[in-house]
N, C-alpha and C positions, 0 to 999 in steps of 0.2 A: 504493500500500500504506500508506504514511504516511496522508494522507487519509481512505483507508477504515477506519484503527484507529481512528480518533475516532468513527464509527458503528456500529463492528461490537460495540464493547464496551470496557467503562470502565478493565479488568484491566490495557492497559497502559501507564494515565495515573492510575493509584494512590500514583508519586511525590511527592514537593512540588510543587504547582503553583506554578511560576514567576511573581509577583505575582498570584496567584489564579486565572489563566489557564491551564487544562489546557493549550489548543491552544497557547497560547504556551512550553508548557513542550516540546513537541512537535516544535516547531520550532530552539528551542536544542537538542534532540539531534540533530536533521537535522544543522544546523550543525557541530556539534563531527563527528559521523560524515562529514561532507564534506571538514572540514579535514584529518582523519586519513588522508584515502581520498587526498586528493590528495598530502600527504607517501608516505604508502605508497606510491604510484608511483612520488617518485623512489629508490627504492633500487634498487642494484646488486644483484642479488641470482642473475639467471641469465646467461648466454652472449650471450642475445638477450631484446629488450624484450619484456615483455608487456602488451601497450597496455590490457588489460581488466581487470588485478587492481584497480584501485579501484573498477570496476563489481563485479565479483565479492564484495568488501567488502561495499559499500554495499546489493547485494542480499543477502547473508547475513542484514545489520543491520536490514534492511526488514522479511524474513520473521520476525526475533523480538521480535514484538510486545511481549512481557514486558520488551522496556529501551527503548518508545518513549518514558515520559513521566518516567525517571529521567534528571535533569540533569546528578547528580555523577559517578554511572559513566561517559556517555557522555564527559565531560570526562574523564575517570580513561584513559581509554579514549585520548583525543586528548594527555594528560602521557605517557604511555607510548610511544607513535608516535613522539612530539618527542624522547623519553630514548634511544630504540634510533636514533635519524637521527643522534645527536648521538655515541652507542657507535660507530655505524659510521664518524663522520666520525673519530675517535680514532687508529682503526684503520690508517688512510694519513696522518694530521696528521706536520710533523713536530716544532714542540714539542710534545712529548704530559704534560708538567706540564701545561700550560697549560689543553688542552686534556681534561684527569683532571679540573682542579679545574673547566672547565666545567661537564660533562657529573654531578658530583657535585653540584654546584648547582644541577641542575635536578634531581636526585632528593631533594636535600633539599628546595627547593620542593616539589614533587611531596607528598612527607611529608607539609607541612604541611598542604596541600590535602586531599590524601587518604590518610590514614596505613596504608592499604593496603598502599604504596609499603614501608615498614619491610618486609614478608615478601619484598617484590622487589629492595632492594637488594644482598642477599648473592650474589644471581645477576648484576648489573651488575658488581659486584667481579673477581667468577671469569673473567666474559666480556673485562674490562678489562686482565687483567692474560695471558689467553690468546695465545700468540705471541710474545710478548715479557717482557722479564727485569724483577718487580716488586720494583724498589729503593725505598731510604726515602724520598726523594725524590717519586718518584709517590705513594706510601702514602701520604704526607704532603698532597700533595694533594690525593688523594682524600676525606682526612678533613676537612681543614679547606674544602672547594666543598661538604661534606655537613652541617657544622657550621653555615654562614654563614648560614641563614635562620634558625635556632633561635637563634642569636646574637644575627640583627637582634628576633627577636620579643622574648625576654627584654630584651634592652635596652630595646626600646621600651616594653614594660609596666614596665620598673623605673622612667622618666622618667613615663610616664602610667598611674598604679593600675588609674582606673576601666577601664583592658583587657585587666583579669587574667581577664574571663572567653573572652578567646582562646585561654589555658593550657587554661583548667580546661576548655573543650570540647574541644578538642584531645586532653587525657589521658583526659576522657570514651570519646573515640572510638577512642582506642586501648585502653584494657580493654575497650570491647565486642567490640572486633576481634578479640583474641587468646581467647576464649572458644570451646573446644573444641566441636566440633559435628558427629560423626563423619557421612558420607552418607549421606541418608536415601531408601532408594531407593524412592522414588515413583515412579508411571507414566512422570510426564511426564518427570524425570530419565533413567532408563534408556533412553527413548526419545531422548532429545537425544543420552545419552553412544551409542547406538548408530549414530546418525547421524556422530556426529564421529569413532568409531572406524574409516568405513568411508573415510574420508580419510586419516587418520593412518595408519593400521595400511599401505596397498599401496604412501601416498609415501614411508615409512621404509625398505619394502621395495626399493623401487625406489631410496634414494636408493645405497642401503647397497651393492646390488650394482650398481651401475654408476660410470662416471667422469665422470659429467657433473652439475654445472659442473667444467670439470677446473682452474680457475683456484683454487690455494690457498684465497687471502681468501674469495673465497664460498662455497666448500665451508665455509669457517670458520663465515661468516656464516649457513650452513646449519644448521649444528650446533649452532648459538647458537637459532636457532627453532626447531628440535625438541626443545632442550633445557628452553627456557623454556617452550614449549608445555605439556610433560609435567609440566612443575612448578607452573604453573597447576589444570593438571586435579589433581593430586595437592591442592592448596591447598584446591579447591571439595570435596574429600573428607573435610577434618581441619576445615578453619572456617568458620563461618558466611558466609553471602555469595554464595551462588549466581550472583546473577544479575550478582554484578561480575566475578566469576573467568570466569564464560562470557564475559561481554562483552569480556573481556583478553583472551581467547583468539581470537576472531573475525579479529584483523589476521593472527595465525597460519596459523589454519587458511585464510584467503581464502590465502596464500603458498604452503601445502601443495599444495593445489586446484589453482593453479594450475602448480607443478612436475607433480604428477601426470596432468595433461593436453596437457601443450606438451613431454613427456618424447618421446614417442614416440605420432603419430597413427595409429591402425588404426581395422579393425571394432571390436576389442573396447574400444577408448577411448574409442570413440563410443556403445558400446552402455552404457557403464559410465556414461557422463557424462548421459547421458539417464536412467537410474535413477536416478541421482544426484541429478539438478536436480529428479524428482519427490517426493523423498524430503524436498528443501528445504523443496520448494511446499507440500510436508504438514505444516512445521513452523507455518507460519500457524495452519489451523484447529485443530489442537494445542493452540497457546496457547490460545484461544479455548473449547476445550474442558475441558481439564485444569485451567488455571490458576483 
């Protein structure tokens, strides 16, 4: 599927090409989408392994062709993977300052990277301090592991001028960011948000009326990816950026997918999951179409 986007049509290698190089840009998103696939697997997240959710991922990632030859998403995409491994290791640490002011560290890296990250830290906050009692102490950590990369960057341009234009792009990218942009509902939008609805919408149901995982933490950890899921998709509805917010949502919705299937095997799981998977395969010529 990768290989074939490079023939089938140029729509989704319209990013920066990575030193001139379409196909090379093609391949750093391979990349980063493998690295993610493979942390994604190691999370705790149900009763029992499920040895195919980074295959499930990485086909998701395959079929949407519109984030093959975007670089920064896909890394955006791999910052966020590494942020939620790092939120869950918090969760069982047991110095958890320590461990606060890690995990803030990488969302303030993350920031600088891709200042995205600002509309997603106030849901790391919430998730961090979920279960347990948020004293000054941790608060305090948390600001100052979120603080430290804007600290080292200012410092470094106050000793070296000429790299003030690290600031000034940086602040660039974030007033573009926050510029209101309600959803514009396009074909090809409502077709995507319908595809993604018919995941979300049976695994909520199902997680809501049942007790499985019955283990605390991951039901925690559950409610932390339905959470941020849905906050995502609300995101791709207020700001511009379609194709980052969908591509954050991807490690999700591959997690959802796979609750929704390994819940309980019948006829009807089979029969669902087979619609399902053609429903995917049609997001291909989709792109191709619409975009």
């Amino acid at each position: 599927m990768w290989v074939g986007a490079l023939f089938i049509t140029t729509a989704p290698v319209t990013g920066a090409a990575l030193f001139g190089y379409e196909w090379l840009s093609v391949v750093a998103v391979l990349l980063c989408f493998v690295a993610a696939a493979a942390l994604l697997g190691s999370f705790t997240l149900f009763e029992r392994r499920v040895r195919w959710l980074p295959a499930l991922f990485l086909w998701l990632a395959s079929l949407s062709l519109f984030l093959h030859g975007h670089v920064a998403i896909a890394f955006s995409v791999l910052l966020m993977v590494v942020i939620v491994a790092q939120l869950f290791r918090c969760q069982v640490a047991g110095n958890q300052e320590r461990m606060l002011y890690a995990l803030f560290l990488a969302v303030g890296t993350a920031t600088l990277l891709s200042p995205a990250f600002l509309l997603l830290s106030p849901l790391f906050v919430v998730a961090s301090s979920a279960g347990s009692r948020l004293g000054a102490k941790k608060l305090l950590a948390m600001l100052l592991g979120f603080v430290t990369p804007f600290w080292l960057l200012f410092g470094t341009t106050y000793v070296f001028p000429s790299l003030d234009f690290l600031i000034e792009s940086f602040l660039m990218t974030v007033k573009e960011l926050f510029v209101v942009d309600f959803f514009s509902f396009s074909l090809f939008r409502v077709v995507m948000l319908l595809v993604e609805l018919s995941v979300l919408l049976p695994s909520v149901a199902i997680f809501v009326g049942s007790s499985l995982p019955g283990k605390p933490l991951l039901r925690r950890r559950l409610v932390f990816i339905y959470s941020f899921y849905v906050y995502l998709l609300l995101l791709s509805f207020v700001f511009d950026g379609y194709e980052l917010f969908y591509a954050l949502r991807l490690p999700w919705l591959a997690i959802m997918a796979s609750y929704l299937f390994v819940f309980k095997i019948n006829r009807l799981s089979n029969i669902y999951f087979i619609i399902l998977n053609i429903a995917w395969l049609a997001i291909a010529p989709i792109c191709v179409w619409l975009i």
